[in-house]
C-alpha positions, -999 to 999 in steps of 0.1 A, spaced: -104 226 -158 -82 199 -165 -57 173 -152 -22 168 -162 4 151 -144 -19 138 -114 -30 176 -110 -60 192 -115 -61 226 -127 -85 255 -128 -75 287 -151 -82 302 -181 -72 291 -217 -38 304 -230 -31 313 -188 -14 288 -163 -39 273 -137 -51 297 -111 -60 267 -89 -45 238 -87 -50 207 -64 -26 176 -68 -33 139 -61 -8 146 -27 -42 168 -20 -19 200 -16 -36 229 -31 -18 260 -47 -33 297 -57 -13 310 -85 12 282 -88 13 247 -101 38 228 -83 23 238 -46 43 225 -18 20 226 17 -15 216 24 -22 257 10 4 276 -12 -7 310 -25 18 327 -50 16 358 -61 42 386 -80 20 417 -65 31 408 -27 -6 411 -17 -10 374 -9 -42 372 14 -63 395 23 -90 393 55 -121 410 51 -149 422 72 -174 438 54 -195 448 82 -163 469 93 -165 514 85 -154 527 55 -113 519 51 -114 496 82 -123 461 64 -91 449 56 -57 428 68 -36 419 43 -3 394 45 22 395 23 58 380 13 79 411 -3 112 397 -11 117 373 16 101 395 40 69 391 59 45 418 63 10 424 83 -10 455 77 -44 473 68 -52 482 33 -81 504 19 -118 494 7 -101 501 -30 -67 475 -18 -46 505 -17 -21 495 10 -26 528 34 -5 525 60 26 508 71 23 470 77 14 467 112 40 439 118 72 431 93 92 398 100 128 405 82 144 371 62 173 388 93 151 371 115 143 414 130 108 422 140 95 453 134 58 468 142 57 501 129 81 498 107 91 483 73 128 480 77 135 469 119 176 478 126 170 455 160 156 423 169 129 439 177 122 476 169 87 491 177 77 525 162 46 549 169 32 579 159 6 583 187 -6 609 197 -31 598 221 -18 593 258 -8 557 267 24 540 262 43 522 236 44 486 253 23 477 281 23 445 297 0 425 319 0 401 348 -36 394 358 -33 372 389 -33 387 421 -7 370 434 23 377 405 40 404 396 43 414 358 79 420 344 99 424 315 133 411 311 163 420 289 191 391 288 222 388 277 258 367 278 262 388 307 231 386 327 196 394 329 180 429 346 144 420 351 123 448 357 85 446 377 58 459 388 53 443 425 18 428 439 5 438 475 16 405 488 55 413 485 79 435 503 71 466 485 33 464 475 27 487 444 63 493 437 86 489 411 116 470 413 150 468 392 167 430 401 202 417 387 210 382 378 243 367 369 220 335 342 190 349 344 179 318 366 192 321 399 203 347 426 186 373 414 194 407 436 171 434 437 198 465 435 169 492 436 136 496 441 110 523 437 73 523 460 46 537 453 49 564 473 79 577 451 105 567 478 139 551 458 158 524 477 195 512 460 208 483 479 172 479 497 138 465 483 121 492 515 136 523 513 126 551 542 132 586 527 132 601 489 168 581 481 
């Protein structure tokens, strides 16, 4: 250990500090100018990794990384032998990808299942709201969802347009849960 510079350093000799801690109380792994509270740098892209050793066999560990500007998430073996493809990747492009190492799309999502279930799933847990997804653009917004029992068409699923995504949103077709498909009409009567 030593101090040099208002930093105190913890290595080994003939090696630059492993730890260091500087009189701003930052603290860097593998660097000796760290610049936030926690800095950890590393050339082997495996920058912290999350164990639980209570977890089965190959099942213990997250691991984050920063791979040429990129950000990455994923599971890596008992022996730290990355197994599988980072759960989550954040691009330097700003793309997201889970699934996949290289997203073409703000947000790509890949899977290999091949268990039943889908893809995406998402949630609304009140009783009273409906859960939707919305896609928006310069243009407009389509919201698509999943309707409660208190609207129009309980247990349906319907399709609505909006010019800002805001206001005077129109509801251009709609499908119950009986199977019946409505266009122009949130109740529709026969099959279309």
């Amino acid at each position: 250990a030593g101090s040099v510079n208002n930093r105190l350093g913890l290595g080994f000799y003939g090696v630059p500090s492993v730890l260091t801690m500087t009189a701003a109380s930052v603290v860097g792994i593998g660097t000796t100018t760290p610049f936030a509270m926690l800095q950890i740098a590393t050339t082997t892209g495996k920058n912290l990794v999350l164990s639980d050793s209570g977890a089965g066999t190959n099942a213990k560990h997250w691991m984050f990384s920063s791979q040429g500007g990129n950000f990455y998430l994923g599971t890596t073996t008992d022996l730290f032998a990355t197994s599988t493809f980072p759960a989550l990747a954040i691009l330097n492009s700003g793309y997201v990808g889970i699934g996949t190492t290289s997203p073409a799309h703000a947000l790509d999502v890949y899977t290999n299942m091949t268990t039943p279930g889908g893809i995406l799933s998402l949630f609304k847990t009140s009783l009273n709201d409906n859960a939707a997804f919305q896609v928006q653009n310069s243009v407009g917004a389509w919201q698509f969802s999943a309707r409660t029992n208190a609207d129009s068409n309980p247990g349906g699923f319907n399709f609505y347009y909006s010019p800002d995504g805001i206001n005077n949103w129109a509801s251009p077709m709609a499908l119950t849960a009986g199977g019946l498909v409505g266009v122009g009409t949130n109740t529709p009567q026969y099959l279309l």
